[in-house]
PDB file of N, CA, C, O and CB in Angstrom:
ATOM      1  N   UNK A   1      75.205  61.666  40.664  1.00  0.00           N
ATOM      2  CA  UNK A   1      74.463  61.336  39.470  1.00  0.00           C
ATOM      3  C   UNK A   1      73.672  62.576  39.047  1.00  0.00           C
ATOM      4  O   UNK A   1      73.091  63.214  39.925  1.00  0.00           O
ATOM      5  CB  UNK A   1      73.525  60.112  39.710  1.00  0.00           C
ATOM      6  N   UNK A   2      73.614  62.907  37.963  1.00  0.00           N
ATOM      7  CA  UNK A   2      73.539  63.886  37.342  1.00  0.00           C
ATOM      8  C   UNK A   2      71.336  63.687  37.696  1.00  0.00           C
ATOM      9  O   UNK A   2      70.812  62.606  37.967  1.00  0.00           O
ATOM     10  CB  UNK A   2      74.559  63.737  35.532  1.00  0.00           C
ATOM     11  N   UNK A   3      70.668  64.842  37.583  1.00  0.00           N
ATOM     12  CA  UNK A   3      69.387  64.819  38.125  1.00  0.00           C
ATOM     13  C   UNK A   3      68.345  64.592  37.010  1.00  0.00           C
ATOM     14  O   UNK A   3      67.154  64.828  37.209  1.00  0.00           O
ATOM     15  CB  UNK A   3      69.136  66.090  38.881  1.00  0.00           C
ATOM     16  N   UNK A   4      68.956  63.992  35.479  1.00  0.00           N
ATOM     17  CA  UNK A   4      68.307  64.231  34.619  1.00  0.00           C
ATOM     18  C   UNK A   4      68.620  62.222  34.322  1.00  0.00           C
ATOM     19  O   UNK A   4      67.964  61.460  33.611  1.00  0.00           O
ATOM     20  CB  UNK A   4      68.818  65.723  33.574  1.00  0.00           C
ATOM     21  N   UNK A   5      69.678  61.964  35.072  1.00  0.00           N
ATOM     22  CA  UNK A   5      69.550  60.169  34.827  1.00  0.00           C
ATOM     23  C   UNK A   5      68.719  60.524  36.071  1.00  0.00           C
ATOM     24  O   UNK A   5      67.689  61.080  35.691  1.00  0.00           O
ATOM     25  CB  UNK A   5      71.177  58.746  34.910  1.00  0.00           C
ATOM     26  N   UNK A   6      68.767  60.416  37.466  1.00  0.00           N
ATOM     27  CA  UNK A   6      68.142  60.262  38.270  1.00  0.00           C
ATOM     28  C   UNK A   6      66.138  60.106  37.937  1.00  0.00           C
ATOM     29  O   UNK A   6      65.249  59.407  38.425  1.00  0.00           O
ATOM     30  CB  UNK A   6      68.768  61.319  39.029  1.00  0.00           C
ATOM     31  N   UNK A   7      66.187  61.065  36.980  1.00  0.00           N
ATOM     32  CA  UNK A   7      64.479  61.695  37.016  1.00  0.00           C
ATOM     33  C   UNK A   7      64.055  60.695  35.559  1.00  0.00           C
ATOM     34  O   UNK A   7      62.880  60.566  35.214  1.00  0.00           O
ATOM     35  CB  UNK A   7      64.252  64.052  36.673  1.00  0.00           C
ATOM     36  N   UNK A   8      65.291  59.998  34.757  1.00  0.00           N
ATOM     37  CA  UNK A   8      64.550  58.695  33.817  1.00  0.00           C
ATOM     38  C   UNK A   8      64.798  57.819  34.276  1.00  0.00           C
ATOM     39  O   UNK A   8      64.437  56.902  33.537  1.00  0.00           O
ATOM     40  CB  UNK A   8      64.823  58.366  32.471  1.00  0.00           C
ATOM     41  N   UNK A   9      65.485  57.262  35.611  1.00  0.00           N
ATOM     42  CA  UNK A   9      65.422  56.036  36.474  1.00  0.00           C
ATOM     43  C   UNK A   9      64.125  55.921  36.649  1.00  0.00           C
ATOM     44  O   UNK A   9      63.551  54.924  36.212  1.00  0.00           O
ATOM     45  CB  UNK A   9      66.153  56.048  37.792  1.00  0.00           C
ATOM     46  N   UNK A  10      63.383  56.990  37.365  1.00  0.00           N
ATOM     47  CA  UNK A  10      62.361  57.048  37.969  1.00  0.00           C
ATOM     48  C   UNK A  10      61.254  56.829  37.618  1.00  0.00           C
ATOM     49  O   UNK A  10      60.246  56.582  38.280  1.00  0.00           O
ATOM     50  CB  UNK A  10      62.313  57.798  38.333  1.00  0.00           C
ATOM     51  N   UNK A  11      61.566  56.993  35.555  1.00  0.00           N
ATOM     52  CA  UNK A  11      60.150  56.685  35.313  1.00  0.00           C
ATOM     53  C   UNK A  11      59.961  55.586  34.806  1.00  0.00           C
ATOM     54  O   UNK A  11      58.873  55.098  34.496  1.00  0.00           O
ATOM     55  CB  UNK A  11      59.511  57.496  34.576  1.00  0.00           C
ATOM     56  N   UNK A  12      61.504  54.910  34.634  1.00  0.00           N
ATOM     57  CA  UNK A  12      61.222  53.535  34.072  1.00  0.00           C
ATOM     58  C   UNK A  12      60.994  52.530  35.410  1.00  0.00           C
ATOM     59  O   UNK A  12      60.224  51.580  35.269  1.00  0.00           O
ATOM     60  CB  UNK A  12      62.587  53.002  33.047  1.00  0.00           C
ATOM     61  N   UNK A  13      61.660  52.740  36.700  1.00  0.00           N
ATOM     62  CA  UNK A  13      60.874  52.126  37.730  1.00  0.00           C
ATOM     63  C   UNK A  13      59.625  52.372  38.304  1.00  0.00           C
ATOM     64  O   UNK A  13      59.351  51.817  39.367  1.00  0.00           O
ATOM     65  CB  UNK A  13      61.457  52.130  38.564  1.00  0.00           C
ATOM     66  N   UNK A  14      58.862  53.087  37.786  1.00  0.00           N
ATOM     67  CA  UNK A  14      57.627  53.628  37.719  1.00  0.00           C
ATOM     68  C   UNK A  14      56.992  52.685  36.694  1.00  0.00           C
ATOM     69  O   UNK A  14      56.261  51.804  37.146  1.00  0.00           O
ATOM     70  CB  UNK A  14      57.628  55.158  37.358  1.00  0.00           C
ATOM     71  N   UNK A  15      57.147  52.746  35.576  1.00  0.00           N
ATOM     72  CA  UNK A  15      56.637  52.000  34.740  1.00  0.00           C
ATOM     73  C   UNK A  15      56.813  50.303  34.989  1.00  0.00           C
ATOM     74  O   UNK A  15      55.972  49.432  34.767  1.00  0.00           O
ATOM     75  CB  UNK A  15      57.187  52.505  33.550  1.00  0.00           C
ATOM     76  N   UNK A  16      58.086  50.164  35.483  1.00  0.00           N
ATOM     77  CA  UNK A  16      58.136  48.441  35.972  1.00  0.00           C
ATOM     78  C   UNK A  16      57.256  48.227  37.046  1.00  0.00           C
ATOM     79  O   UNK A  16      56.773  47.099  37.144  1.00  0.00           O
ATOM     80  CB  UNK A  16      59.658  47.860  36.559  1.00  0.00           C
ATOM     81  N   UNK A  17      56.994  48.962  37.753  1.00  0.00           N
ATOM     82  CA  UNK A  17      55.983  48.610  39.127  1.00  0.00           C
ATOM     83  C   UNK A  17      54.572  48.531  38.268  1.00  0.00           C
ATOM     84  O   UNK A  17      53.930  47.481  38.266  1.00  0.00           O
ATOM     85  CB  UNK A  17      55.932  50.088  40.614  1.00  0.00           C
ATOM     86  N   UNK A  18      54.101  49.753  37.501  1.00  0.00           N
ATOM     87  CA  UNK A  18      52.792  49.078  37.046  1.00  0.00           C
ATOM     88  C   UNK A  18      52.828  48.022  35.960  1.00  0.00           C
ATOM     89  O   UNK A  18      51.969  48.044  35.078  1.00  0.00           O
ATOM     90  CB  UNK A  18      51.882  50.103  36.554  1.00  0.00           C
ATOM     91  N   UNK A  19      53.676  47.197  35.977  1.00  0.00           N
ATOM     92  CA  UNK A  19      53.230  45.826  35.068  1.00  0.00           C
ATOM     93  C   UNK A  19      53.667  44.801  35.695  1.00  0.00           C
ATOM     94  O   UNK A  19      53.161  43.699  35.480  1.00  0.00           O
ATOM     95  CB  UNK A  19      53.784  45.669  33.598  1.00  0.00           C
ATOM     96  N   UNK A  20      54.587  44.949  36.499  1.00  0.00           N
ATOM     97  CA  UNK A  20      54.515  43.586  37.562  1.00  0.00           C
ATOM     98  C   UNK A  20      55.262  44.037  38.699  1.00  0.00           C
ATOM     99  O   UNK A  20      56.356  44.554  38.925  1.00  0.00           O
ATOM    100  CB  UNK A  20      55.252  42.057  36.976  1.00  0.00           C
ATOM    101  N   UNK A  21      53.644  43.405  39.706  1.00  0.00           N
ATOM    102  CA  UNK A  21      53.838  43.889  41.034  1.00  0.00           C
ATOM    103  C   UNK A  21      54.615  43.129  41.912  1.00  0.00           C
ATOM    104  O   UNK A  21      54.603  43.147  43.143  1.00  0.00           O
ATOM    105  CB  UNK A  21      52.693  44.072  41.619  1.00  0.00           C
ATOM    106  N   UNK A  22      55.387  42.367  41.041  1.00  0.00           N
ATOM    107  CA  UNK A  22      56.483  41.518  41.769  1.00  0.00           C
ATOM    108  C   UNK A  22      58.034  42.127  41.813  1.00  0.00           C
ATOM    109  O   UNK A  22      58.974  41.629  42.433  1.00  0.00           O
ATOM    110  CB  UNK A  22      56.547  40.078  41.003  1.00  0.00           C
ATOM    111  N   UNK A  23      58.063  43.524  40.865  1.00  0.00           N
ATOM    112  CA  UNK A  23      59.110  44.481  40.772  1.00  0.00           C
ATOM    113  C   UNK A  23      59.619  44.763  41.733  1.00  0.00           C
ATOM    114  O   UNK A  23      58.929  45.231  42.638  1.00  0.00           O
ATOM    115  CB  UNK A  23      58.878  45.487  40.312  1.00  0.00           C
ATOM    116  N   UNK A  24      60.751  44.622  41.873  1.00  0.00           N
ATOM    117  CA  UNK A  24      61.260  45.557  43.612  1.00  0.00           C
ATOM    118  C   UNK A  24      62.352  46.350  42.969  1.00  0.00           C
ATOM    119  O   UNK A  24      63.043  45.849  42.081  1.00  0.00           O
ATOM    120  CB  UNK A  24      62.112  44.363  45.307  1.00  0.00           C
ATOM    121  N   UNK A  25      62.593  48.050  43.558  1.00  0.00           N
ATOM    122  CA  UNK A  25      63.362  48.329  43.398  1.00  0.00           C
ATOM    123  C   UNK A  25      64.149  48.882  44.675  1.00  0.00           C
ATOM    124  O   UNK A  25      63.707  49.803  45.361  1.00  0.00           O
ATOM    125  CB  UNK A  25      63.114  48.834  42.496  1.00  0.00           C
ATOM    126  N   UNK A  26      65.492  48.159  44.954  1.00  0.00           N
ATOM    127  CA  UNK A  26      66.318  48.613  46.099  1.00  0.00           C
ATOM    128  C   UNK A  26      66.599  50.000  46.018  1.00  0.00           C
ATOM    129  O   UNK A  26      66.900  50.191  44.839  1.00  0.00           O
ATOM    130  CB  UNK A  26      67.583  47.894  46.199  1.00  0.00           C
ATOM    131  N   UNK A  27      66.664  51.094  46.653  1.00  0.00           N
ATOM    132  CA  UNK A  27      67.768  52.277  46.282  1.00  0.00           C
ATOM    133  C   UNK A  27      68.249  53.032  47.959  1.00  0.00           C
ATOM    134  O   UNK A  27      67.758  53.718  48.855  1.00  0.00           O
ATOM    135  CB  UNK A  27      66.816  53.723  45.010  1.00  0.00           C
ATOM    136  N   UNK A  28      69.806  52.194  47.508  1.00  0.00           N
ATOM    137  CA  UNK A  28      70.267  52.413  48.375  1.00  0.00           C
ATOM    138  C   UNK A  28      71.331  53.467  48.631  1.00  0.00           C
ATOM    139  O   UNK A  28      72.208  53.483  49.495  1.00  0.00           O
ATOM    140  CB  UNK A  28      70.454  51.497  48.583  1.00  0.00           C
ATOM    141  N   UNK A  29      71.001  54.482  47.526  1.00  0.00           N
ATOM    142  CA  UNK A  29      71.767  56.019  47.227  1.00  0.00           C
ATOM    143  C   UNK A  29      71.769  56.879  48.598  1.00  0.00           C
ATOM    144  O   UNK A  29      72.514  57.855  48.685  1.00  0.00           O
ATOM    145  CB  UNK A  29      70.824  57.038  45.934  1.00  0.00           C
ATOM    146  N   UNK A  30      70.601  56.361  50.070  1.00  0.00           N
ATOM    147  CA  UNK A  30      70.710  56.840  50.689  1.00  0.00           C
ATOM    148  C   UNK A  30      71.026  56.868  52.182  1.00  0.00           C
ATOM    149  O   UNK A  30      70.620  57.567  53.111  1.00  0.00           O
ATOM    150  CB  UNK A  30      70.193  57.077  50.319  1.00  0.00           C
ATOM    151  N   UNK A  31      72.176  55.533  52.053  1.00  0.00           N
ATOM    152  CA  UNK A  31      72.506  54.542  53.340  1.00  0.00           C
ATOM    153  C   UNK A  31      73.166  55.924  53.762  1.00  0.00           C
ATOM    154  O   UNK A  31      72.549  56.440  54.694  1.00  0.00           O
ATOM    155  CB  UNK A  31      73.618  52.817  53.197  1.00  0.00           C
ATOM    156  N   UNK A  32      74.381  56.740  53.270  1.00  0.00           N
ATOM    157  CA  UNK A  32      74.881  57.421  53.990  1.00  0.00           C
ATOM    158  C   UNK A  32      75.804  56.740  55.327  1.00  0.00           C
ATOM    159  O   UNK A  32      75.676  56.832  56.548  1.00  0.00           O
ATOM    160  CB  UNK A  32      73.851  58.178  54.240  1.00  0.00           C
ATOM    161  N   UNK A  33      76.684  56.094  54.525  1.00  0.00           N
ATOM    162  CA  UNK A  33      78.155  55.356  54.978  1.00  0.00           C
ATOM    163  C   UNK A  33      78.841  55.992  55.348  1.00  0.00           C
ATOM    164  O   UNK A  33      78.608  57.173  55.093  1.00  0.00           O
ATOM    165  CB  UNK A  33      78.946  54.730  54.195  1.00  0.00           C
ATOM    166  N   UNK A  34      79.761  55.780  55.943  1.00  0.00           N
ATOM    167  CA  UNK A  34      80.562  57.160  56.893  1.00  0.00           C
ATOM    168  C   UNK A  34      81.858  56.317  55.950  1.00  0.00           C
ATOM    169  O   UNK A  34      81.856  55.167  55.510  1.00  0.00           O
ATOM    170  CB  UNK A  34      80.608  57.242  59.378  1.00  0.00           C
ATOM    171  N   UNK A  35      83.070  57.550  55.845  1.00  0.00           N
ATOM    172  CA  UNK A  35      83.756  57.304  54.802  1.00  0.00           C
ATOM    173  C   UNK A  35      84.924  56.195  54.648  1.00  0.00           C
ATOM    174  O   UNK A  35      85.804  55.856  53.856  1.00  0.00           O
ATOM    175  CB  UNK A  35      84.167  58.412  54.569  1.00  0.00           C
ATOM    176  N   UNK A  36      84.454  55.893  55.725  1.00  0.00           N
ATOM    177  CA  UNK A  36      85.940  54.968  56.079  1.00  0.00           C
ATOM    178  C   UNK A  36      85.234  53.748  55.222  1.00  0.00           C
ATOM    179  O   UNK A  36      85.917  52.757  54.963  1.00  0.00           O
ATOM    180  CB  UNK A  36      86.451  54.505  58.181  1.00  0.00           C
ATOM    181  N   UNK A  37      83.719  53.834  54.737  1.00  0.00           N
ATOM    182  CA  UNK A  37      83.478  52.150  53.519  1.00  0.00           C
ATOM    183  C   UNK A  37      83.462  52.932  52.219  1.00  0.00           C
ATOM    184  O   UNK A  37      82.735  52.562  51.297  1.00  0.00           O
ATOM    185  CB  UNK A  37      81.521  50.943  53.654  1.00  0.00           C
ATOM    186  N   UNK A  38      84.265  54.034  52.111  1.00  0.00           N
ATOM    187  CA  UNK A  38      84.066  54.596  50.469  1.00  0.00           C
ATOM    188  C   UNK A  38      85.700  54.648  50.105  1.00  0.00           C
ATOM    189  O   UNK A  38      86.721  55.009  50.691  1.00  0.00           O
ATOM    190  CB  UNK A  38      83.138  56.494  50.275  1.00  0.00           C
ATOM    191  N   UNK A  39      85.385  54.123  48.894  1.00  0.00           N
ATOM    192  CA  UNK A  39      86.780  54.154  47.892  1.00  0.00           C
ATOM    193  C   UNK A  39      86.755  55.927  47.403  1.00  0.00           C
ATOM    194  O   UNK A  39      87.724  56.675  47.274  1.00  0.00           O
ATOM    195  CB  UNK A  39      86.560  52.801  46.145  1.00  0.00           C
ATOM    196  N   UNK A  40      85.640  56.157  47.251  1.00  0.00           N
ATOM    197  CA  UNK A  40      85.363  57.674  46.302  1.00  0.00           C
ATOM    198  C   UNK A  40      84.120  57.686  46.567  1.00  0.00           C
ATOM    199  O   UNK A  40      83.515  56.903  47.300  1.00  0.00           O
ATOM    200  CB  UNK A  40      85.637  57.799  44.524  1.00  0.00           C
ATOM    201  N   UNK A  41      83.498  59.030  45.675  1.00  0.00           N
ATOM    202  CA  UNK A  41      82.098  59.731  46.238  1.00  0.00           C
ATOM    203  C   UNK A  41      81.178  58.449  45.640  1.00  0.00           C
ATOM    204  O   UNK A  41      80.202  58.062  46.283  1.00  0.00           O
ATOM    205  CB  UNK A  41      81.624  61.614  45.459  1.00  0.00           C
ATOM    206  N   UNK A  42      81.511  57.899  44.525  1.00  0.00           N
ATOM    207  CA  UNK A  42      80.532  56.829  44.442  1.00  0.00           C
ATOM    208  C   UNK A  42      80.909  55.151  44.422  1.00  0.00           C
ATOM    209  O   UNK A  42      80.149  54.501  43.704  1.00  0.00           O
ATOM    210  CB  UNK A  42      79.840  57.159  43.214  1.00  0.00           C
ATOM    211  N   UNK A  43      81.763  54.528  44.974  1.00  0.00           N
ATOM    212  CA  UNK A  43      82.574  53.237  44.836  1.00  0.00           C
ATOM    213  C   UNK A  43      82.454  52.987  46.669  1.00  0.00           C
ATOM    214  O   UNK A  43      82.911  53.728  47.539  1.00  0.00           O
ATOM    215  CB  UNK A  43      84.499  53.494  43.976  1.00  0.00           C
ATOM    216  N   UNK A  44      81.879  52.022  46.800  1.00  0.00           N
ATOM    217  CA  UNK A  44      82.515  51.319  48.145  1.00  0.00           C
ATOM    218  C   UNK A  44      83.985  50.884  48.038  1.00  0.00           C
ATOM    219  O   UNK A  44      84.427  50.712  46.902  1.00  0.00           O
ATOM    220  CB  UNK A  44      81.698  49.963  48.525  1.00  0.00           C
ATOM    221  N   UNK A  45      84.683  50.715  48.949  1.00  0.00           N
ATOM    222  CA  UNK A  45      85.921  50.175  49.500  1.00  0.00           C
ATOM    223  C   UNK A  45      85.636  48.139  49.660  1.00  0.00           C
ATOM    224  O   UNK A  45      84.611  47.512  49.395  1.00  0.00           O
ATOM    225  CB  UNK A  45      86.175  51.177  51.284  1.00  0.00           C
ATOM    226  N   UNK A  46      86.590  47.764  50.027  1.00  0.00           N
ATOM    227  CA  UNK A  46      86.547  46.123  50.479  1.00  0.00           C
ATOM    228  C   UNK A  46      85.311  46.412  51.502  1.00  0.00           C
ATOM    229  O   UNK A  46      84.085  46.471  51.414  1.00  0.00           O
ATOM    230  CB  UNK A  46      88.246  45.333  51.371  1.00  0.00           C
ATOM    231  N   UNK A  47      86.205  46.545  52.426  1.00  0.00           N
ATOM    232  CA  UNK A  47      85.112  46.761  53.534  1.00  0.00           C
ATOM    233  C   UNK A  47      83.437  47.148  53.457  1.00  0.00           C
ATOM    234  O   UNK A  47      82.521  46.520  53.989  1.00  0.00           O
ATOM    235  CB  UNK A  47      85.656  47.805  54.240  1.00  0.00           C
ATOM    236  N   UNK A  48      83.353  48.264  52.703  1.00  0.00           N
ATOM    237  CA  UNK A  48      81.859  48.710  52.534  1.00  0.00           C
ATOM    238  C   UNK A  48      81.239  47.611  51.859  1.00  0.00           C
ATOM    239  O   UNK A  48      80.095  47.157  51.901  1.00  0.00           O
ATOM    240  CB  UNK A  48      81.630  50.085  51.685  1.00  0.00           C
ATOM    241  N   UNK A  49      82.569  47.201  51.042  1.00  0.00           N
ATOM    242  CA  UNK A  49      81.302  46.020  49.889  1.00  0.00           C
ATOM    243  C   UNK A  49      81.108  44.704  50.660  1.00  0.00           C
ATOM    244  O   UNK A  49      80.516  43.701  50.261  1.00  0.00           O
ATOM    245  CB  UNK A  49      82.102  45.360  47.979  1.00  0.00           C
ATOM    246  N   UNK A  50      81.693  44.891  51.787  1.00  0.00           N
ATOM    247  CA  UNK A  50      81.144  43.454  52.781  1.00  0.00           C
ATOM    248  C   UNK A  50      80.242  44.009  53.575  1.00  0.00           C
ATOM    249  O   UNK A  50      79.703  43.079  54.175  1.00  0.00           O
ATOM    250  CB  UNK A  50      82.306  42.606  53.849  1.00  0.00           C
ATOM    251  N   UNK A  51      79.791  45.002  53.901  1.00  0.00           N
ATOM    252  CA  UNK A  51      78.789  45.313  54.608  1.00  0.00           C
ATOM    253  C   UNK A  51      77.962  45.731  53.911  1.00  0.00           C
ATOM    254  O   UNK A  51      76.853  45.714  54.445  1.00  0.00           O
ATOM    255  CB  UNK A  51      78.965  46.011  55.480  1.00  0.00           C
ATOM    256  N   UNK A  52      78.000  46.332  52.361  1.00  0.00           N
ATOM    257  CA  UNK A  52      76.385  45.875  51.775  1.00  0.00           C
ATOM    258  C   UNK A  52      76.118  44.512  51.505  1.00  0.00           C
ATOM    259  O   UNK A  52      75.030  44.005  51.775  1.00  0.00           O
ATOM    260  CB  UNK A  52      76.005  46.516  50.375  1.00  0.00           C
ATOM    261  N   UNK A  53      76.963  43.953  51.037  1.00  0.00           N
ATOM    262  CA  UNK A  53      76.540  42.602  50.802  1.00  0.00           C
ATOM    263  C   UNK A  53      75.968  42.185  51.780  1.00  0.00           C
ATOM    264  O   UNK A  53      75.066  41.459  51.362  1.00  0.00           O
ATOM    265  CB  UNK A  53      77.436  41.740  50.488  1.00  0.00           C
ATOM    266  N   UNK A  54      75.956  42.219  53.003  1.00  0.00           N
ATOM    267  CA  UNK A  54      75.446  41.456  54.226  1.00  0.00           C
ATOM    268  C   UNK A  54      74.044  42.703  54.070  1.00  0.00           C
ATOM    269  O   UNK A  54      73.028  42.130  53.676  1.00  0.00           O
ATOM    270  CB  UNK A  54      76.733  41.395  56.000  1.00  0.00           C
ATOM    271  N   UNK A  55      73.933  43.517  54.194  1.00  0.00           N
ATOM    272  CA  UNK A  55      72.560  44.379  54.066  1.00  0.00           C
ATOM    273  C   UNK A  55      71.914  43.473  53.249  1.00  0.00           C
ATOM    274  O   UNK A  55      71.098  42.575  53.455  1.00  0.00           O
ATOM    275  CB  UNK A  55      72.608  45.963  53.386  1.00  0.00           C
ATOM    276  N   UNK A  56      72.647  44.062  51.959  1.00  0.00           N
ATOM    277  CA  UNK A  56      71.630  43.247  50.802  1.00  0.00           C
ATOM    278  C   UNK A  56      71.233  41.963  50.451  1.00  0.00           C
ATOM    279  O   UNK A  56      70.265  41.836  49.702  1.00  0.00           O
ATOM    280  CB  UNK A  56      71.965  43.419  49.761  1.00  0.00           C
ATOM    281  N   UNK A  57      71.893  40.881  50.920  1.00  0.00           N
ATOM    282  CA  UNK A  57      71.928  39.803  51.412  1.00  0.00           C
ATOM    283  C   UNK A  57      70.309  39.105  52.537  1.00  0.00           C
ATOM    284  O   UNK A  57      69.732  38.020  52.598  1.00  0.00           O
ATOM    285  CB  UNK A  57      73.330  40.055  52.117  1.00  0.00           C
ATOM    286  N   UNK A  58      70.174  40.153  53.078  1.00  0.00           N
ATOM    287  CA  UNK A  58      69.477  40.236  54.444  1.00  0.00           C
ATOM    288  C   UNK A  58      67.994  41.187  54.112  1.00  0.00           C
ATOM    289  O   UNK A  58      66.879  41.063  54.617  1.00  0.00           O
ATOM    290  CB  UNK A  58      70.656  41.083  55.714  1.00  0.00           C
ATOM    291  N   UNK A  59      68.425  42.040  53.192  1.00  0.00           N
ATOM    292  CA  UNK A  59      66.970  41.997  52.551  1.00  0.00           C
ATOM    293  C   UNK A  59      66.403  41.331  51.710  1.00  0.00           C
ATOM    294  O   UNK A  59      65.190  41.139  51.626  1.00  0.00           O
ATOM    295  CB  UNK A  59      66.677  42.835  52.092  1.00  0.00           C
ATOM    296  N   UNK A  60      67.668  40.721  50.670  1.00  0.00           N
ATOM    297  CA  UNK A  60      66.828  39.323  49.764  1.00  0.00           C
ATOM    298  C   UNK A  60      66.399  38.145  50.723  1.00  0.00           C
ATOM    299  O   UNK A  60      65.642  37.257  50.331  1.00  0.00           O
ATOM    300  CB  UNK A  60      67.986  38.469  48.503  1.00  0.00           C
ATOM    301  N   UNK A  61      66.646  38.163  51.329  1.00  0.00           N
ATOM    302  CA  UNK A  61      65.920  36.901  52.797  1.00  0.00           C
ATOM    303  C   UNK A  61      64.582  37.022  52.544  1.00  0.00           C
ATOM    304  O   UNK A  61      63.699  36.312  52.062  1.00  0.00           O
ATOM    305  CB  UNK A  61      66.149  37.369  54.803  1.00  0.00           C
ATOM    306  N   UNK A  62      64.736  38.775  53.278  1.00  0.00           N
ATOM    307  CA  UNK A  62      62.786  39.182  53.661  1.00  0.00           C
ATOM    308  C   UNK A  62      62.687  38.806  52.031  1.00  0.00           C
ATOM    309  O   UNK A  62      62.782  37.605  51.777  1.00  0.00           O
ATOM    310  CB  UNK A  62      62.033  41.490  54.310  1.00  0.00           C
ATOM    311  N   UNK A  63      62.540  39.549  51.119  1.00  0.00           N
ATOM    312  CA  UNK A  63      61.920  39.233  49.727  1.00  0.00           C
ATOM    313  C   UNK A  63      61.684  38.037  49.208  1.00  0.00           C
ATOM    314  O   UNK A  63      60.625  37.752  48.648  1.00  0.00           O
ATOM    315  CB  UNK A  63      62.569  39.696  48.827  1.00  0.00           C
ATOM    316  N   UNK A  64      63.026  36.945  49.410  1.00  0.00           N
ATOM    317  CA  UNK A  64      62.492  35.856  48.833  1.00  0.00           C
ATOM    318  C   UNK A  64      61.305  34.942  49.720  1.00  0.00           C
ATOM    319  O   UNK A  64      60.746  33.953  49.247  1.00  0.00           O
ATOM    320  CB  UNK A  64      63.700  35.056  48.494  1.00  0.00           C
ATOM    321  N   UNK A  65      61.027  35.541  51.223  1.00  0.00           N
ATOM    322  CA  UNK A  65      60.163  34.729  52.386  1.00  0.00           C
ATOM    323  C   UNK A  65      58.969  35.236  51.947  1.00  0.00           C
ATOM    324  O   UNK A  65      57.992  35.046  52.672  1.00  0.00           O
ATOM    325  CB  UNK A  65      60.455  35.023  54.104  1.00  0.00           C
ATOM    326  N   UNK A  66      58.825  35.845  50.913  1.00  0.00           N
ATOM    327  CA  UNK A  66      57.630  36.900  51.619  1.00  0.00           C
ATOM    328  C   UNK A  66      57.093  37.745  51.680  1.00  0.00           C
ATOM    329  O   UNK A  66      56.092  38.155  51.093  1.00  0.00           O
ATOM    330  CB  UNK A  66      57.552  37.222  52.246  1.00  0.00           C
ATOM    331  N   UNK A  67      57.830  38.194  52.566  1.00  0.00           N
ATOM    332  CA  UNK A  67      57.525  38.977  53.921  1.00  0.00           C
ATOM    333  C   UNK A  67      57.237  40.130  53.380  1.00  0.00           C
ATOM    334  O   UNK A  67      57.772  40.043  52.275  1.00  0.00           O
ATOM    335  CB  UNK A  67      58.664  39.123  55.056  1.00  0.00           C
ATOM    336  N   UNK A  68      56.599  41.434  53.462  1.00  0.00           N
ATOM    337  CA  UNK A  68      56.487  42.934  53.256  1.00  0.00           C
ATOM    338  C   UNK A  68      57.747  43.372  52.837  1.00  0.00           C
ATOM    339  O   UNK A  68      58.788  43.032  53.401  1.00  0.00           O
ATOM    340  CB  UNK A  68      56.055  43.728  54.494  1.00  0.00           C
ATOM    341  N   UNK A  69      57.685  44.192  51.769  1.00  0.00           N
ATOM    342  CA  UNK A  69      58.751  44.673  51.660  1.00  0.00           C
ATOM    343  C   UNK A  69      58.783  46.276  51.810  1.00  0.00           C
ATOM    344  O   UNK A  69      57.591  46.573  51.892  1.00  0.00           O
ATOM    345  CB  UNK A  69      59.195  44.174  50.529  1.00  0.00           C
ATOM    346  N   UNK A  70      59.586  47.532  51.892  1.00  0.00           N
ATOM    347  CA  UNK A  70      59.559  48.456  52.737  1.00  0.00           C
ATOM    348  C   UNK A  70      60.449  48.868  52.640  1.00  0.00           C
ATOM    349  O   UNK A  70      61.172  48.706  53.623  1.00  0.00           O
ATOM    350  CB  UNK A  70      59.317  48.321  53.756  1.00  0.00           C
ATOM    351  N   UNK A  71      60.958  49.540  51.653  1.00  0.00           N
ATOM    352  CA  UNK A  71      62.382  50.013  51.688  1.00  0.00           C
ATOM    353  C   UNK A  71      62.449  51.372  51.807  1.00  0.00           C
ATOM    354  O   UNK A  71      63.542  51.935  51.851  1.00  0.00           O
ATOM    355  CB  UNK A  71      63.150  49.645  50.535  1.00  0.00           C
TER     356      UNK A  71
END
């Protein structure tokens, strides 16, 4: 991703956090999957997309309980 979307992601999730502190933003640009769950430099495979789903899955748990969130 080019560093100029990256740096207006940032300020519009910047701006969503100060108006509601119920905002979460996941970013998971930095799991660093070993390649056998990548289709290409940016696409999961079958496989990868069953093992984020179960990640992500497993952090909407904690979020919807609760619990601290901490990403």
């Amino acid at each position: 991703m080019p560093e100029c979307y990256k740096f207006a992601l940032m300020e519009i999730v910047e701006e969503m956090e100060t108006r509601d502190d119920k905002f979460y933003y996941l970013d998971y640009t930095g799991m660093g999957l070993s390649s056998e769950y990548l289709r290409d430099a940016d696409h999961l495979n079958y496989e990868g997309a069953k093992l984020f789903s179960e990640i992500f899955y497993k952090k909407m748990q904690t979020i919807i309980q609760g619990e601290h969130y901490d990403n």
